[in-house]
N, C-alpha and C positions, 0 to 999 in steps of 0.2 A: 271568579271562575265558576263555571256552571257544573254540575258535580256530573261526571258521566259514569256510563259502565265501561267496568274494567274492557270491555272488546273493541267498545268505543273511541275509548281515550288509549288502544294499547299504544296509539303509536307517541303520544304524550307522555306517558307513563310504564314506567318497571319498576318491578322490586324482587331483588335477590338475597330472602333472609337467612340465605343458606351460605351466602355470604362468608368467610372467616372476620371481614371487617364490618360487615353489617349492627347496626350503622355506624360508619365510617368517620363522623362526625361529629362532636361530644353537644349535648345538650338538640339535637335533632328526635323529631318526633317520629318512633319507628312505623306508625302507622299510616304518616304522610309521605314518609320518608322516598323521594324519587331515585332512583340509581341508572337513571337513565343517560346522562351526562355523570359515570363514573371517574371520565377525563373530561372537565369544561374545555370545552371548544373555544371561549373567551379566556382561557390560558394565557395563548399568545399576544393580546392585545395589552396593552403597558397600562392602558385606563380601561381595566376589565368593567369595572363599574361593582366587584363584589369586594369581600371584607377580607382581603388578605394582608398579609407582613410578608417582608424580601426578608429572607435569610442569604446576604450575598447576592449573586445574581437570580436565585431560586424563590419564585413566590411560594411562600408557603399558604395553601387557600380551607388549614384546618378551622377555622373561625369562621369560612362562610359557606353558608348555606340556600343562599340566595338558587342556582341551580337545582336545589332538592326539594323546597317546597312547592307548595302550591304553585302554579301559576309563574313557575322557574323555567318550565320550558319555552312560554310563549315567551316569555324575558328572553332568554339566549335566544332565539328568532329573532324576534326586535332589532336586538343589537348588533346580530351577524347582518343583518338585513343593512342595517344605518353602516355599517363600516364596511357591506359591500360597495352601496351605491359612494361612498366617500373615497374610497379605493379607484373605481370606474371613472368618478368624476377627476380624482387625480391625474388618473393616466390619460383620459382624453383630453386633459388642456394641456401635456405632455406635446411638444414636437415631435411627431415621430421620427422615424429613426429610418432610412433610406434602405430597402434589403441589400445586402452586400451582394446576392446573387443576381441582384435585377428583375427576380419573378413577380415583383409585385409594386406595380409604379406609383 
């Protein structure tokens, strides 16, 4: 990843060392450290693709850091991106479903 200025890349990048968890993560580099994805947005997917453990039904995603370093954000893009169009291509080979109301033939 190409090194930008912090105005450039704001929208790639934050950090909040005022933080009371900062950084949040054990063995995370605070200097690289992203907190831009505070909550991954690949939470919800079952094969997030990062380094987590199920505690029960709850992943627990303290071991990965895959979202806070470098080149973490264009990762979670990537992946929201592939498991949009996999979601799309789902529902459109999907039969649709006839409006109950008729509005729409």
């Amino acid at each position: 990843m190409d090194k930008q200025s912090p105005c450039q890349a704001s929208h790639a990048f934050f950090q909040n060392r005022a933080c009371a968890y900062y950084p949040c993560h054990p063995g995370a580099d605070p200097d690289s450290f992203n907190c831009l994805f505070c909550f991954c947005p690949l939470y919800f997917l079952e094969d997030c693709g990062g380094d987590f453990t199920l505690r029960g039904p709850v992943k627990d995603c303290t071991g990965c850091l895959k979202p806070h370093a470098p080149g973490g954000y264009e990762r979670v893009l990537e992946r929201l991106k592939a498991e949009f169009a996999r979601r799309r291509a789902q529902a459109e080979a999907q039969p649709s479903v006839a409006d109950p109301k008729g509005e729409n033939p």
